[in-house]
N, C-alpha and C positions, 0 to 999 in steps of 0.2 A: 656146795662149795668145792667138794671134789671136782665136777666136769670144770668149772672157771680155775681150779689149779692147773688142771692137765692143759685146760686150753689154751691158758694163756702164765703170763709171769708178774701176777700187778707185785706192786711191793706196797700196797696196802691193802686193805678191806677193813672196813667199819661198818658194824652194824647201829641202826637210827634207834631210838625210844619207840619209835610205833611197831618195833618188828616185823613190819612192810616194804623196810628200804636198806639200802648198802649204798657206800658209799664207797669206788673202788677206783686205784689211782693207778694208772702205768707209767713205767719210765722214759717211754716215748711216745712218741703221736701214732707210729708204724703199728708200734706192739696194742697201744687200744685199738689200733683201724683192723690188724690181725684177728683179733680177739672178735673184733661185732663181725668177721668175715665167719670167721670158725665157728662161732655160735648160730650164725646163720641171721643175725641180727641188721646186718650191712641195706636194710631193704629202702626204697627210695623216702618211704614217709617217715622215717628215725628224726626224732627231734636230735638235729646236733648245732653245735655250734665253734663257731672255731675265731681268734681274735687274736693280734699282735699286741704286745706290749713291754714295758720295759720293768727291769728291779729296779730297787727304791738306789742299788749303786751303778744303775743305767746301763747295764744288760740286756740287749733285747730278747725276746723268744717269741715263740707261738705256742698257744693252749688251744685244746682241741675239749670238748665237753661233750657227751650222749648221753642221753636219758633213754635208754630200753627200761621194758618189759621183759622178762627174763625168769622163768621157773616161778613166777608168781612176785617176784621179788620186782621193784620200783628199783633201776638200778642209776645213778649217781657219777658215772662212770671220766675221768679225766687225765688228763697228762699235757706234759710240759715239754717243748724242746727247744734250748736254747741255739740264736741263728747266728751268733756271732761263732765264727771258725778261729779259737786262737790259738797263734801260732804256737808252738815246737819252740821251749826254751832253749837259746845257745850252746848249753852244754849234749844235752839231748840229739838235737842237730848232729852236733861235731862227732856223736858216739855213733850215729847213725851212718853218720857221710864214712866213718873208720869202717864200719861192717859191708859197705857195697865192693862189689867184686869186679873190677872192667870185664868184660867178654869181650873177646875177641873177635874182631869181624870176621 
């Protein structure tokens, strides 16, 4: 459990009833792609899978899934990130646009 802390940043880990599996989630697709790079797990025949989809309030995102072998452990491994880019509420903006500074040519 210590090397998958240091390795990586999931912000969960659950462990299965058969105490054979974990089931561990990252906060982005990069940080699990990171993680099976640093663990050395990235290798061509990794079961993964990856799929678009939308929330039930029509969001869309991309999930990424691995299934490694890992220290003995059957690992479970997933993350989510959502594609829609939304904007910078108005107020936000205007407080932003106050903090830029012209330079001069």
């Amino acid at each position: 459990m210590a090397e998958l802390l240091l390795l990586a940043n999931p912000n969960m880990i659950r462990t299965h009833g058969d105490g054979m599996s974990l089931s561990v989630d990252f906060d982005s697709i990069a940080d699990l792609r990171s993680w099976l790079r640093l663990a050395g797990l990235d290798s061509p025949d990794l079961l993964t899978g990856e799929r678009n989809g939308t929330t039930d309030d029509g969001r869309p995102y991309r999930r990424m899934n691995a299934y490694p072998t890992w220290h003995g452990w059957e690992i479970y491994a997933s993350a989510k990130d959502y594609t829609d880019a939304s904007p910078l509420d108005p107020t936000t903006t205007d407080r932003l646009t106050a903090l830029t500074v012209e330079v001069p040519a």
